[in-house]
C-alpha positions as CSV (number, residue, x, y, z in Angstrom):
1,X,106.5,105.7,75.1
2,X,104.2,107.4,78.3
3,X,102.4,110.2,77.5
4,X,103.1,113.3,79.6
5,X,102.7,113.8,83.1
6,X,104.1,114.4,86.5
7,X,106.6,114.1,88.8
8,X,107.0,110.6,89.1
9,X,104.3,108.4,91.3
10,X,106.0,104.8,91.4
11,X,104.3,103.2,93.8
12,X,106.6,101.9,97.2
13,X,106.2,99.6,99.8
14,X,105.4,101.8,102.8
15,X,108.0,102.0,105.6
16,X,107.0,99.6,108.4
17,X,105.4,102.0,111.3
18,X,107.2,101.8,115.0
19,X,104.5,99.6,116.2
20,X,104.5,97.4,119.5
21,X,104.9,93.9,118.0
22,X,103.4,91.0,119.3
23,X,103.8,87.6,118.6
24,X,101.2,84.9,118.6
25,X,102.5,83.0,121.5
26,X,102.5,86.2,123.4
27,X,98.9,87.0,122.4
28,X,98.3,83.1,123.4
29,X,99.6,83.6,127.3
30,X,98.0,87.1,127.2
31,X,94.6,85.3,126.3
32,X,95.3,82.3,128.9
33,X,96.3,85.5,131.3
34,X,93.5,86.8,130.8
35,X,91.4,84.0,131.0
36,X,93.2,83.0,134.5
37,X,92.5,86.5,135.9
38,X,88.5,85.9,134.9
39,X,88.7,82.8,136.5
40,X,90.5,84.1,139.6
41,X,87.9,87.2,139.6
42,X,84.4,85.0,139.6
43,X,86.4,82.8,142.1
44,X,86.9,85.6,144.8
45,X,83.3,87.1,144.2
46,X,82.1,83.5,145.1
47,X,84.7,83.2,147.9
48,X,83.5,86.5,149.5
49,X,79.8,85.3,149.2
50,X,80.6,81.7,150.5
51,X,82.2,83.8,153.6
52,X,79.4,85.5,154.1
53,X,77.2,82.2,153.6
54,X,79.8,80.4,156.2
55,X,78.5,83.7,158.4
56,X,75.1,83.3,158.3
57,X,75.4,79.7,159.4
58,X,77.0,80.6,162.0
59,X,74.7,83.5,163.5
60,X,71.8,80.8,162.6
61,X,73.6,78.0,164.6
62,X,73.8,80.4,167.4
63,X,70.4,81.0,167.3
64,X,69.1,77.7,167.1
65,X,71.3,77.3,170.7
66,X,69.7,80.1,171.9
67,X,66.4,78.8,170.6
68,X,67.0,75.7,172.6
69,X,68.1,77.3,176.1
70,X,64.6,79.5,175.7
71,X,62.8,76.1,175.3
72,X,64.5,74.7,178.1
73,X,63.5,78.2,180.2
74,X,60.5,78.2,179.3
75,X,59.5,74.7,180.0
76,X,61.0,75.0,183.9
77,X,59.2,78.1,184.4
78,X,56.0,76.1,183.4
79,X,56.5,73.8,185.3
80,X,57.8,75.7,188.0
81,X,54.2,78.1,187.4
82,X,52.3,74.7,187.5
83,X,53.6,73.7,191.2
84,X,53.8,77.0,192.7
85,X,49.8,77.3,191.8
86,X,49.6,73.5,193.1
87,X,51.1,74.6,196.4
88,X,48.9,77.6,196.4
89,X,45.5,76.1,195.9
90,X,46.2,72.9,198.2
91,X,44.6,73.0,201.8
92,X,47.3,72.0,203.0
93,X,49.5,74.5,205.0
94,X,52.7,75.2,203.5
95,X,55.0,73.1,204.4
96,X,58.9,72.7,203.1
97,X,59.6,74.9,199.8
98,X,63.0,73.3,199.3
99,X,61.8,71.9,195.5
100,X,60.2,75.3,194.9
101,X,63.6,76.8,195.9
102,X,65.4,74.4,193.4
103,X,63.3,75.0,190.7
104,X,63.9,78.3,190.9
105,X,67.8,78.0,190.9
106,X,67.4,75.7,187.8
107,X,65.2,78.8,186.3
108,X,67.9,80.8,187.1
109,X,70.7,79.1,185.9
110,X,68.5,78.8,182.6
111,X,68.4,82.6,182.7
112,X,71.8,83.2,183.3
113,X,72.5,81.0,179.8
114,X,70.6,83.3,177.8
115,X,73.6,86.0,178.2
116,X,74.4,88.2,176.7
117,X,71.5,87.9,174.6
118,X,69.5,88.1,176.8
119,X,69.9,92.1,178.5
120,X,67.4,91.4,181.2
121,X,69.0,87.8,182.5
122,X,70.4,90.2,185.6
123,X,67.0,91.3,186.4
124,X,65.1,88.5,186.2
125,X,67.3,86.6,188.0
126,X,67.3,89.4,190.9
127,X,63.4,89.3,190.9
128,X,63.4,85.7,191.6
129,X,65.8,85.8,194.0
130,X,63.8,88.8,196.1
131,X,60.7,87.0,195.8
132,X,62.3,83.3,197.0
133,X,63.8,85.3,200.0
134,X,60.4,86.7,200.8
135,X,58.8,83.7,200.5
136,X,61.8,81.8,203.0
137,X,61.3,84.5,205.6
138,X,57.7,84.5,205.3
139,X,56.3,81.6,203.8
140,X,52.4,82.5,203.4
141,X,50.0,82.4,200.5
142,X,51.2,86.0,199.9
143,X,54.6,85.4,199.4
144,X,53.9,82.6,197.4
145,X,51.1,84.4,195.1
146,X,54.1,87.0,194.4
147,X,56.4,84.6,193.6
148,X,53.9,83.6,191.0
149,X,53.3,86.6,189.6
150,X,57.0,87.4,189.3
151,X,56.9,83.6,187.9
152,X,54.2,84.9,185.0
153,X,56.3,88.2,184.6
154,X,59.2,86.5,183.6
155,X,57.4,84.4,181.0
156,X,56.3,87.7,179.2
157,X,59.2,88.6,179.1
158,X,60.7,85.3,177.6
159,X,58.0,85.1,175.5
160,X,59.0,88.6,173.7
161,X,62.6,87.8,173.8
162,X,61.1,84.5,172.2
163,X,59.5,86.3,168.9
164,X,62.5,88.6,168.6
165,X,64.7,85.6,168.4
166,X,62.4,84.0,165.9
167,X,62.6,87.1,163.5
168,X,66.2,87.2,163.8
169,X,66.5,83.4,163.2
170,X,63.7,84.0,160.1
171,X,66.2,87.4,158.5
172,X,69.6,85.3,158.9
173,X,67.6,81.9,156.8
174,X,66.4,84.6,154.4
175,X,70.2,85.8,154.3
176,X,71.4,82.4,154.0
177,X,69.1,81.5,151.1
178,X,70.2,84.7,149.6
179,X,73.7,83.9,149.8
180,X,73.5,80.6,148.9
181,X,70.8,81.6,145.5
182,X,74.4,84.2,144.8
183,X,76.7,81.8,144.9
184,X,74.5,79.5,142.2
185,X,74.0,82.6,140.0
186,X,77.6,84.0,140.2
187,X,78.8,80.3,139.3
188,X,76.6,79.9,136.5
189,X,76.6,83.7,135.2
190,X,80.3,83.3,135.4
191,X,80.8,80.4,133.2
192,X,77.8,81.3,130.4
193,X,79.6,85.2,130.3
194,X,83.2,83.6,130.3
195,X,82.1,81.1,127.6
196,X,80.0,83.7,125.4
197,X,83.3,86.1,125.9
198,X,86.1,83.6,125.3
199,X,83.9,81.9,122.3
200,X,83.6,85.2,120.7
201,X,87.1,86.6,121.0
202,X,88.5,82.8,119.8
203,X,86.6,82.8,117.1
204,X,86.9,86.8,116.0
205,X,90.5,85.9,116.3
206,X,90.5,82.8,114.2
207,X,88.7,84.2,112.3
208,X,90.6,87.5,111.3
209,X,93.8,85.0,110.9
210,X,92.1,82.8,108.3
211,X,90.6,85.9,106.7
212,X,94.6,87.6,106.6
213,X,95.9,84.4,105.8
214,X,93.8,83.8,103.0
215,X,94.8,87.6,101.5
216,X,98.0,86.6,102.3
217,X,98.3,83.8,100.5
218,X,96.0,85.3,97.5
219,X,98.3,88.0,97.1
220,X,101.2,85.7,97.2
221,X,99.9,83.8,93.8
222,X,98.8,87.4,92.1
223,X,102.9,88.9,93.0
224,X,103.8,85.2,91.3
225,X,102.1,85.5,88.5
226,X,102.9,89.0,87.7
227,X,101.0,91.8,90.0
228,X,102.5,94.8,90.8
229,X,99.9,96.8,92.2
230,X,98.9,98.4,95.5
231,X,101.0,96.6,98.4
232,X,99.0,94.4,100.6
233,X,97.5,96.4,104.0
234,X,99.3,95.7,107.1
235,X,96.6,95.0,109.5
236,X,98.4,92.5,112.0
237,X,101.2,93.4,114.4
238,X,102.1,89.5,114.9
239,X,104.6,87.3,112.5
240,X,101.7,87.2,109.9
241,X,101.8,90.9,109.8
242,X,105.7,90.4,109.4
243,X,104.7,87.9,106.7
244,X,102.5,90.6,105.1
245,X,105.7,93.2,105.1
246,X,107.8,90.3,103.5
247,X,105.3,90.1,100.7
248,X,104.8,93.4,100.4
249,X,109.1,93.6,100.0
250,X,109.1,90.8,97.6
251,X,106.6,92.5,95.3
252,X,108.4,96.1,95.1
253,X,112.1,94.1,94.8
254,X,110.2,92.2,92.1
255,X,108.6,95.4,90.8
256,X,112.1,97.6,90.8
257,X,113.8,94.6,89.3
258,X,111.9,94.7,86.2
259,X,112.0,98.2,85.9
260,X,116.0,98.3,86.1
261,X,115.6,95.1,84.0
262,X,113.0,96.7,81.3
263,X,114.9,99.5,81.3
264,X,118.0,98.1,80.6
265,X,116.3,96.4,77.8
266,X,114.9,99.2,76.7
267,X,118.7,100.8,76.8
268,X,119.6,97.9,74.4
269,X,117.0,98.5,71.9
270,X,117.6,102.2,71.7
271,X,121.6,101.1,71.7
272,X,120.5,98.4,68.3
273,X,118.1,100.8,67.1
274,X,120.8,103.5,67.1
275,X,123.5,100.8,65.9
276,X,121.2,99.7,63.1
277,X,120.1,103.4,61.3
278,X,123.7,104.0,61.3
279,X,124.9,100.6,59.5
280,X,121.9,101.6,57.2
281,X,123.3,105.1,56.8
282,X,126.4,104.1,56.3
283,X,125.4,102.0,53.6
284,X,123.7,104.1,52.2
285,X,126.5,106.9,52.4
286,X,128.7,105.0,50.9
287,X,126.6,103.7,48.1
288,X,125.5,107.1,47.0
289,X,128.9,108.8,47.8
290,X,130.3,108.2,44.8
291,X,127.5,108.9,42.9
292,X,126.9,112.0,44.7
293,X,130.8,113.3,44.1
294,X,130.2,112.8,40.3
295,X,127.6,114.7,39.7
296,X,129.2,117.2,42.4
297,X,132.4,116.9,40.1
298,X,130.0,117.8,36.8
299,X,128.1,120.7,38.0
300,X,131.6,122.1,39.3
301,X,132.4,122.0,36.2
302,X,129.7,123.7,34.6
303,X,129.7,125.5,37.1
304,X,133.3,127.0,36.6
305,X,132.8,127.2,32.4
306,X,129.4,129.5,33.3
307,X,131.6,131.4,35.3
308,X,134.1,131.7,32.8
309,X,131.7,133.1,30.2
310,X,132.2,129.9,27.9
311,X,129.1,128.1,28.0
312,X,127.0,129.2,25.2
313,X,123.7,128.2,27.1
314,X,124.5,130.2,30.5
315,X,121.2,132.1,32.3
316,X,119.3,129.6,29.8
317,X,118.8,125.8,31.4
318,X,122.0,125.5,33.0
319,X,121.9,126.0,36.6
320,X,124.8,124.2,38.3
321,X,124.8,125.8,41.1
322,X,121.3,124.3,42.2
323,X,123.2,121.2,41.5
324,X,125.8,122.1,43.8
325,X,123.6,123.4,46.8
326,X,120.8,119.8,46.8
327,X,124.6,117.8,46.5
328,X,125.6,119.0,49.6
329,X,122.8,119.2,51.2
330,X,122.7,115.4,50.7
331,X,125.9,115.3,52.4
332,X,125.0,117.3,54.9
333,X,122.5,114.4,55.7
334,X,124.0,111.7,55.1
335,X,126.9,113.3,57.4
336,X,124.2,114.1,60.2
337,X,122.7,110.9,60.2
338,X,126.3,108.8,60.3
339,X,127.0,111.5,63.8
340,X,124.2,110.9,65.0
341,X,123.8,107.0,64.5
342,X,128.2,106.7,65.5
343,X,128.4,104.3,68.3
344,X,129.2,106.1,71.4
345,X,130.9,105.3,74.8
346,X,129.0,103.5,77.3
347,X,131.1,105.1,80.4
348,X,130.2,108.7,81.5
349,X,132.2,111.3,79.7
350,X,132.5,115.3,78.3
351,X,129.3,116.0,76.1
352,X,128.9,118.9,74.6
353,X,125.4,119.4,75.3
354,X,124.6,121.8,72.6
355,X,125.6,119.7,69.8
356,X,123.9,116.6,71.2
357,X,120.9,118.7,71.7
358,X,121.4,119.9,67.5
359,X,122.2,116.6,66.1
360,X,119.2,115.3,67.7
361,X,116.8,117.7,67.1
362,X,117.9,117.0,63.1
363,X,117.6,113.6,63.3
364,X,113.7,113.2,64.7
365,X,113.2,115.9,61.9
366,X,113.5,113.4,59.5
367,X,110.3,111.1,61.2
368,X,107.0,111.5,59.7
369,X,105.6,113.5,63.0
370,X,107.5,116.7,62.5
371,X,106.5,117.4,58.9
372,X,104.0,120.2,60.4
373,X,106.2,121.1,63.5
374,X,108.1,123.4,64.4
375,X,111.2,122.8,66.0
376,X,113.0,126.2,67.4
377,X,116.2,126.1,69.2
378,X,117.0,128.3,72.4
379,X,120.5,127.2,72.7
380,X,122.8,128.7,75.9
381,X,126.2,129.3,73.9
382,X,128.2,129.9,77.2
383,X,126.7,126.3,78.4
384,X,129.8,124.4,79.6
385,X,130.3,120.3,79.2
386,X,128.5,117.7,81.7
387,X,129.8,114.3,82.2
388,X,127.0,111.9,81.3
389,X,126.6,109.3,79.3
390,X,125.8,110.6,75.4
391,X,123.4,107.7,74.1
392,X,121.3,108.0,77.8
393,X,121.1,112.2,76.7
394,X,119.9,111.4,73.4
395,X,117.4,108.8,74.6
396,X,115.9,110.9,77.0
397,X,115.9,114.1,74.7
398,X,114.1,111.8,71.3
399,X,111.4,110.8,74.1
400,X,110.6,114.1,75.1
401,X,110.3,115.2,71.3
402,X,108.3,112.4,70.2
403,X,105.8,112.8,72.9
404,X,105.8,116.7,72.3
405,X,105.1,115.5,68.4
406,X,102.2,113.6,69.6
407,X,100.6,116.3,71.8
408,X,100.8,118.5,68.8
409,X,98.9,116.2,66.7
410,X,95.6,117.3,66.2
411,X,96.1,120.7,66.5
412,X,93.8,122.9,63.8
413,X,93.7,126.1,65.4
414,X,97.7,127.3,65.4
415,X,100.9,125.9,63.9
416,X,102.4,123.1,66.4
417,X,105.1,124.1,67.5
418,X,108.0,122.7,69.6
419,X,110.9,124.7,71.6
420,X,114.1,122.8,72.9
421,X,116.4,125.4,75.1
422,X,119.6,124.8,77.5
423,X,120.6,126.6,80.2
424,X,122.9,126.8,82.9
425,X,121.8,127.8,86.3
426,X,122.0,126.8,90.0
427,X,124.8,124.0,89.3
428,X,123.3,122.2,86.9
429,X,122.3,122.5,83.0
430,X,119.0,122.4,82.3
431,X,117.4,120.8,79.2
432,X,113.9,122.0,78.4
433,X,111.2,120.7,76.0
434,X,108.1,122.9,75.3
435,X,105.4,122.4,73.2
436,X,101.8,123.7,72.7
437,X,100.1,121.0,71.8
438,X,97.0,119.7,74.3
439,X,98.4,119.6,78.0
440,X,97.3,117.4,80.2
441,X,94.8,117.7,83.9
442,X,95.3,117.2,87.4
443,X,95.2,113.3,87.2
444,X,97.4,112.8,84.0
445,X,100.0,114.9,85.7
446,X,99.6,112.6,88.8
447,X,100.7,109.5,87.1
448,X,102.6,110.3,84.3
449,X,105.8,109.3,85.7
450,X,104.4,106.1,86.5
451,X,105.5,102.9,84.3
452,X,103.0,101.9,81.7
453,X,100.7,104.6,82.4
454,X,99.6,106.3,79.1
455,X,96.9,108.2,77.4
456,X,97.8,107.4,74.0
457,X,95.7,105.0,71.5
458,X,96.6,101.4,71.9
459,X,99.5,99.9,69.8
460,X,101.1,103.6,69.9
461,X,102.4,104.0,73.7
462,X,103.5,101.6,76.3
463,X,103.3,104.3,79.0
464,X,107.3,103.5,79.5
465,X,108.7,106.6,78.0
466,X,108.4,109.3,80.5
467,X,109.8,106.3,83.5
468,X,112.6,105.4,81.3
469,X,113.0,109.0,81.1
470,X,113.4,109.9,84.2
471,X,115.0,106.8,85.3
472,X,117.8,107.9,83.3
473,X,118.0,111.2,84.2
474,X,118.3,110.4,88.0
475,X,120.7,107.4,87.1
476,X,123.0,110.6,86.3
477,X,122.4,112.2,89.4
478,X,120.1,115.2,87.9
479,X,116.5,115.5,88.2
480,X,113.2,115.8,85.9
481,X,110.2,118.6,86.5
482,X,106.9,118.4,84.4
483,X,104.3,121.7,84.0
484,X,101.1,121.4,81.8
485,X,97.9,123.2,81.7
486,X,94.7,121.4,78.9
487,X,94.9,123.5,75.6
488,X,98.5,125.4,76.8
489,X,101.2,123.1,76.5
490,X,103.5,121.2,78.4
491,X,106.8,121.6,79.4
492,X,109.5,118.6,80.6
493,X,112.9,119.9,82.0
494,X,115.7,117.9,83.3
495,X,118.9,118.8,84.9
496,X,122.7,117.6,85.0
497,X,124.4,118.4,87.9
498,X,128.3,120.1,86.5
499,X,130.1,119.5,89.9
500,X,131.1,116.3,88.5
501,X,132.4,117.9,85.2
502,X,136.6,118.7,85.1
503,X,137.4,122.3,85.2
């Protein structure tokens, strides 16, 4: 039997939480979604830098064009420089300046190429021609000297336009190498991040399955071969966290199967238990009846010549009516014990709680652990019937005594005692069991409703009493309360609803 407790602490499978489920072939796409949108991601940071790359090819073709028109400029105004100081220096007089005049077209034409690049194409241009119309009109040594110098004016200024060219041509290779040095970098960084990344989730994930599937299947083989513990923790939202839920159901069917199965069983024993004492005590009766209504018969006797005045040894040795009084009192046991023991129906019906709660209380007197105790009775006399099953009452009520037996035990400092009372109130009759024997703390009272929990020695408790207990109790629709303080005693009511009793 459990030693006492608490309300009851029977451990359930916890209630699956509303939780967004996903399945592993969902998680699956997500991870190839996810993967695809990495992919896609490094793709158009490359594409936007290949853009830009395509860019600065084109700006540095464009230069290199413009490169080669300045080189083609500057080469006819050399060589235009080189006959116009040929012209100059000769002793010759001047004669026709119709190549000088083409040259100078070509230089124009040259300059005119450079646009819009070039923002001083116009004026350079219109210099030449000013200088080539003085030089028509007057052709002298002058003229041509200024043609010359506007010849030398306009290679300054091609050779400035020349370096700022070169710098631009110099920033856009820089741009282009840069480009092209974040395209390799992107590409690689790309693939060693999205290979670290996707490594480590595969293999945290893989990993965390094995692990689950390994508890799983661990706790699978303890629920087969007998635990009924703590259920398994629900860590996955997926089918194997479905799986885990399954187990988890599976273990507390298994576990409340073998309780309605033990107590059923223990039903049974109680029932043959019951069924035995009273083939014993009927035996027993019936063997010591007639001996027992002899001696009865006798000390009548005597007892009616004493009374008569005709025995000549009365108020000597003859006292027949202490004969009388310990043969009825043997009856009065043997009587108790066959009421008690009776078999009794196995469907719910009328029980007069009182008397169930008398005949009880007489019968555990006789066990060896309520010689010291004692057992006072606080009976309501106005208590109406319940319908309940009699032998389930009387199971539940010898528990309750026993265990308040045992918590009187080793008591030395006051007389163990033991108080069983009824009562009707709020719809329901109340059966109460007091003692104040040792009580119990905090964490006794915790699990004392729980099945095979016990504080008792080994061999003397199976920690089943209290759970059969209230088992029973709820089986009939009522309910059970436990209060206990250490060194004050504990108390274990239980209630019987009457709205299902007749009026």
């Amino acid at each position: 039997m459990n030693s006492p407790g608490t309300q009851p602490t029977a451990k359930q499978t916890p209630a699956p939480r509303d939780t967004v489920r996903m399945s592993l072939r969902a998680k699956g796409i997500a991870a190839f979604l996810a993967l695809a949108l990495y992919v896609l991601a490094v793709g158009l940071l490359v594409a936007q830098e290949r853009e830009r790359l395509r860019a600065t090819a084109g700006e540095l073709e464009r230069v290199h064009v413009l490169e080669g028109r300045l080189t083609s400029v500057n080469a006819s105004v050399a060589h235009t420089i080189l006959k116009v100081q040929e012209i100059y220096y000769s002793q010759e007089p001047l004669g026709s300046l119709g190549s000088v005049a083409l040259d100078i077209e070509a230089i124009q034409a040259g300059v005119q190429r450079l646009r819009p690049a070039y923002e001083a194409a116009d004026e350079a241009a219109a210099l030449l021609d000013a200088r080539l119309a003085s030089l028509r009109a007057t052709p002298s040594r002058g003229a041509l000297a200024e043609l010359r110098g506007a010849l030398h004016e306009l290679v300054q200024r091609l050779d400035v336009f020349t370096r700022s060219v070169d710098e631009r041509g110099d920033r856009l290779t820089a741009q282009y190498m840069a480009h092209y040095d974040a395209i390799t970098g992107i590409t690689i960084a790309g693939a060693l991040l999205g290979m670290l990344v996707f490594g480590a989730l595969v293999t945290v994930f893989f990993g965390r399955l094995a692990g689950d599937l390994r508890r799983l299947e661990g706790r699978a083989l303890e629920v087969v071969t007998g635990y009924r513990g703590a259920p398994l923790a629900v860590t996955r939202h997926d089918e194997i966290g479905g799986l885990m839920e399954s187990v988890n159901r599976m273990q507390s069917d298994l576990r409340r199967h073998e309780s309605q199965l033990e107590l059923t069983r223990q039903q049974r024993f109680h029932q043959d238990k019951m069924a035995a004492v009273g083939s014993l005590a009927a035996a027993v009766a019936h063997e010591i009846h007639n001996p027992i209504a002899a001696i009865h018969g006798l000390a009548q006797t005597m007892d009616d010549t004493r009374l008569a005045n005709c025995c000549p040894a009365a108020g000597a040795a003859c006292q027949p009516d202490l004969i009388l009084e310990q043969t009825r009192r043997i009856a009065r046991i043997t009587r108790q014990m066959s009421e008690m023991t009776a078999s009794q129906s196995q469907e719910p019906r009328l029980v007069d709680v009182n008397g169930l709660v008398s005949s009880t209380c007489n019968f555990v007197a006789f066990d060896r652990r309520f010689r010291r105790v004692q057992v006072a009775l606080e009976l309501d006399r106005e208590a109406p019937a319940v319908v309940a099953r009699a032998d389930q009452l009387t199971q539940v009520l010898m528990n309750l005594l026993i265990n308040a037996a045992d918590a009187t035990e080793a008591l030395d400092d006051r007389a163990p005692r033991v108080r069983v009372s009824t009562a009707a109130r709020d719809g329901a009759l109340e059966i109460a069991v007091s003692d104040n024997g040792c009580g119990m703390d905090a964490a006794t009272r915790e699990r004392a409703f729980e099945e095979t929990f016990t504080t008792k020695p080994a061999g003397k408790g199976s920690g089943l009493g209290l759970f059969i207990c209230k088992s029973l109790v709820e089986r009939a629709g009522g309910c059970i309360q436990l209060r206990s303080e250490p060194g004050a005693g504990t108390r274990v009511a239980f209630s019987i609803p009457l709205a299902a009793a007749p009026a």
